[in-house]
C-alpha positions in Angstrom: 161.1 97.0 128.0 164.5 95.1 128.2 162.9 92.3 130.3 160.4 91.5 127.5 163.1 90.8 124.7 165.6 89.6 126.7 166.5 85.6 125.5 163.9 86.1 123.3 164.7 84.8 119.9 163.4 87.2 117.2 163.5 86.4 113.6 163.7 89.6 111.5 163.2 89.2 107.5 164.6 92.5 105.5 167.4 92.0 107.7 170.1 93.6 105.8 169.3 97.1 105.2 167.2 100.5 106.3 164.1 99.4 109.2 165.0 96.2 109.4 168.8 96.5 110.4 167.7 99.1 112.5 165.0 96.8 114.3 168.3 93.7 114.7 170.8 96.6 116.4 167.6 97.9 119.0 166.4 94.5 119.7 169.8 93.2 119.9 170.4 95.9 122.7 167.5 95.2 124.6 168.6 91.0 124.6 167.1 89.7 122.0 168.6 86.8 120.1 168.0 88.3 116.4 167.8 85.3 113.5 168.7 87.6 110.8 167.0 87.1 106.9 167.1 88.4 103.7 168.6 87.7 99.9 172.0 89.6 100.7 174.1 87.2 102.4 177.2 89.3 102.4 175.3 92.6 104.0 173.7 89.8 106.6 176.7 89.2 107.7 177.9 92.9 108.2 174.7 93.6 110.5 175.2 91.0 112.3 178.9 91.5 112.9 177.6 95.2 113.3 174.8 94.3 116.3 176.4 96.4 119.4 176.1 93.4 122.0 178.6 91.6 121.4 177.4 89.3 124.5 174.4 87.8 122.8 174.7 85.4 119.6 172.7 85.8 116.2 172.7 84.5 113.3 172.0 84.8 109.5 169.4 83.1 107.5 169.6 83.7 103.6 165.7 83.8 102.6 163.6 85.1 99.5 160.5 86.2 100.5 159.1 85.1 97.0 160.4 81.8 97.5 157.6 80.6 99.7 158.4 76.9 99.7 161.0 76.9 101.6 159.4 78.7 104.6 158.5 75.3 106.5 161.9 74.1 105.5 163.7 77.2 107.1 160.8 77.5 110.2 161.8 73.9 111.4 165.7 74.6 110.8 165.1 77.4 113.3 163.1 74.7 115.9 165.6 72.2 115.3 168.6 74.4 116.3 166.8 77.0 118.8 163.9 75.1 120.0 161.3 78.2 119.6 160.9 81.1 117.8 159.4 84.0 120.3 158.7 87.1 117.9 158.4 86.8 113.9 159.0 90.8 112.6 158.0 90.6 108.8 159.6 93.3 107.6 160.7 92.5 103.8 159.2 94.7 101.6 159.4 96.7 98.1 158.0 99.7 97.1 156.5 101.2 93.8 156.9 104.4 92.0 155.6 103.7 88.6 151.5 103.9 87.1 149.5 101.1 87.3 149.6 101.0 83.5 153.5 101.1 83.5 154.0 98.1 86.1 153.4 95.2 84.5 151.8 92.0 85.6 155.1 90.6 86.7 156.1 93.6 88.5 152.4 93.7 90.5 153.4 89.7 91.3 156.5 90.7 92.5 155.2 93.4 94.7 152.2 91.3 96.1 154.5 88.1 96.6 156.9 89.9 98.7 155.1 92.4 100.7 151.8 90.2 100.9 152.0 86.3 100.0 155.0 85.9 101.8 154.3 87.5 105.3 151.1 85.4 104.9 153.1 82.3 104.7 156.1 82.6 106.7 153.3 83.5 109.4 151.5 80.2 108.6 154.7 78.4 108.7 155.6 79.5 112.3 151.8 79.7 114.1 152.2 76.0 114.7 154.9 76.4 116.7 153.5 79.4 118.1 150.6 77.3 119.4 152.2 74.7 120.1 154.8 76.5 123.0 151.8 78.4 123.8 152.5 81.8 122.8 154.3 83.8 120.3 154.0 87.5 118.5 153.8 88.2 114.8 154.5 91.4 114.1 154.2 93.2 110.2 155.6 96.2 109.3 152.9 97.8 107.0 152.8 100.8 106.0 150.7 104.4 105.8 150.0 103.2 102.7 148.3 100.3 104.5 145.5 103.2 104.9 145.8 105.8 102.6 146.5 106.1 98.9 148.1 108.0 96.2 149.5 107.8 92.4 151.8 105.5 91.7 151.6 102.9 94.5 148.7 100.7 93.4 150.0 97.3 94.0 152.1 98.6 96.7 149.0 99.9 98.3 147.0 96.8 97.7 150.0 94.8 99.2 149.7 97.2 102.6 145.9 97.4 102.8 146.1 93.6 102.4 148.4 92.8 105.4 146.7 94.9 107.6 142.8 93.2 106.9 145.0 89.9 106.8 146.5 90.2 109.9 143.9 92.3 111.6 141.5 89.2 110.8 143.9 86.9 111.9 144.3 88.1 115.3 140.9 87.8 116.2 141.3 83.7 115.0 144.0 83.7 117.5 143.3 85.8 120.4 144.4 84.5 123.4 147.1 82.6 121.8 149.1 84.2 119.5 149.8 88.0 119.5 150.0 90.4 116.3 151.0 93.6 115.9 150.6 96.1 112.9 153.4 98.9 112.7 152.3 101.2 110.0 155.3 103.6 108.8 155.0 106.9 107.3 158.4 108.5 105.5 161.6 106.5 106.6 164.8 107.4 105.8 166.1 104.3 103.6 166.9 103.2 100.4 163.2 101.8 99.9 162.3 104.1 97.1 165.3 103.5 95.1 164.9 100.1 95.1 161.2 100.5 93.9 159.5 98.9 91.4 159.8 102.4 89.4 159.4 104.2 86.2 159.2 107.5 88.4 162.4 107.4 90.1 164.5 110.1 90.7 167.7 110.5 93.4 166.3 114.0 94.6 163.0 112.3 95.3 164.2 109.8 98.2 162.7 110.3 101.7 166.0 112.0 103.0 163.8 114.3 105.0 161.8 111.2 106.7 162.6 109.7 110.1 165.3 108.3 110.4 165.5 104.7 110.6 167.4 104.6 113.9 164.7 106.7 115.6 161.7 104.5 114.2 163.4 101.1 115.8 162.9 102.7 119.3 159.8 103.5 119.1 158.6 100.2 117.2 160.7 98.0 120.0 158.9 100.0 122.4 155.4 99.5 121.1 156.3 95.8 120.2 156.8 95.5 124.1 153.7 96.8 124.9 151.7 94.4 122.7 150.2 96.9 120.7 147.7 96.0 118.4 148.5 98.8 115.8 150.4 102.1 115.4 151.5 104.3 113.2 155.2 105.8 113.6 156.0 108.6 111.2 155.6 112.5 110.7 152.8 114.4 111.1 151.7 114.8 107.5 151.4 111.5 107.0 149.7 110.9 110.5 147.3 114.1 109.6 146.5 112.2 106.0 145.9 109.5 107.8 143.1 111.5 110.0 141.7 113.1 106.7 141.5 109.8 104.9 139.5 108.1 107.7 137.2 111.8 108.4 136.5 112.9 104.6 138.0 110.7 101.6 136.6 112.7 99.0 137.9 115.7 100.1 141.4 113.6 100.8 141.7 112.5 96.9 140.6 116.1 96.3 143.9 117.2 97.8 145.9 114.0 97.4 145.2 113.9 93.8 147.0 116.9 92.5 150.3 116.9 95.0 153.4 115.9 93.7 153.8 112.3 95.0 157.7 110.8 95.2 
């Protein structure tokens, strides 16, 4: 696994907190060169003085994932200083916990710019250069909710099912040239939900029974190594919903209708 990281330059949006600070310190170990983004400058900087190789340089790249016209911008900073990019990991995201009548239009923008829009075109900004050098990986961190659905996630649900069809379509475009894979998370340990777009939040309801982030960056480094098209790295409810939603969805909202959802 180290061999396929190592020099590899790996740009990593939601850099600076939960999955995405966990992907920088794994991929950093296995000798990556990790191009680290995200709005927080100052918590950029304290994963990357945090990334546990001290051997191998990175760097920090303040970006706003809503902000898609400076992707191109950014993308050819990164050529002009690097002269490649080998892996894109879009991992920025934002969750929901609020009804679809409580989120307003802004709020659904917000969700769909950042989790959706903007994966779509920092992707588009980099495949040149992917095609150009002759090969390159795109990987997107979906979701669970990428396949299944519940109450109070509807945008954030439309934003997951969205990159998956996206990206899904996409590789078939490019196959042969560029490769894409589609991690889909179940429960994470991170600070996700409480930085939802929320009406529903509560402190009791974060995912502080979930995987823990640490554990979920080994096994996506490991199936990012492999080239996999798509897998999903969680617990086994949310794998076994997974299974139901695909086998019976009536019976699925049947159940999935009158649980508790947090």
């Amino acid at each position: 696994m180290q061999s396929y990281f190592k020099n590899k330059i790996v740009w990593i949006t939601g850099a600076s907190s939960g999955i995405g600070e966990a992907l920088a310190y794994e991929l950093n170990k296995n000798g990556a060169f990790v191009i680290l983004s995200a709005r927080n400058t100052d918590e950029l900087q304290r994963v990357k003085n945090a990334l546990p190789n001290k051997n191998i340089d990175s760097t920090i790249l303040p970006l706003d994932m809503q902000n898609t016209a400076s992707f191109e911008t950014l993308t050819a900073s990164i050529i002009d200083q690097f002269q490649r990019i080998d892996i894109l990991i879009n991992n920025a995201g934002i969750s929901q916990r609020a009804l679809a009548m409580d989120t307003t239009l802004s709020d659904d923008k917000k969700i769909l710019d950042t989790n959706l829009f903007g994966p779509i075109a920092l992707s588009k900004s980099v495949l040149p250069y992917f095609i150009k050098q002759g090969n390159g990986h795109i990987v997107n961190i979906s979701s669970v909710m990428g396949k299944i659905n519940t109450k109070y996630r509807t945008t954030y649900a439309a934003s997951k099912h969205g990159m998956i069809g996206y990206f899904d379509s996409l590789r078939l475009e490019l196959e042969g040239k560029v490769k894409i894979t589609n991690i889909m998370p179940g429960f994470i340990n991170t600070n996700i939900v409480k930085n939802a777009v929320s009406t529903e939040y509560k402190e009791q309801n974060l995912n502080k029974a979930g995987m823990s982030a640490t554990y979920f960056a080994i096994k996506a480094v490991r199936a990012i190594a492999k080239q996999k098209r798509e897998i999903y790295i969680g617990g086994f409810l949310e794998g076994f919903a997974l299974v139901m939603k695909r086998l019976s969805p009536t019976l699925f909202d049947l159940i999935i209708k009158n649980k508790k959802v947090t």
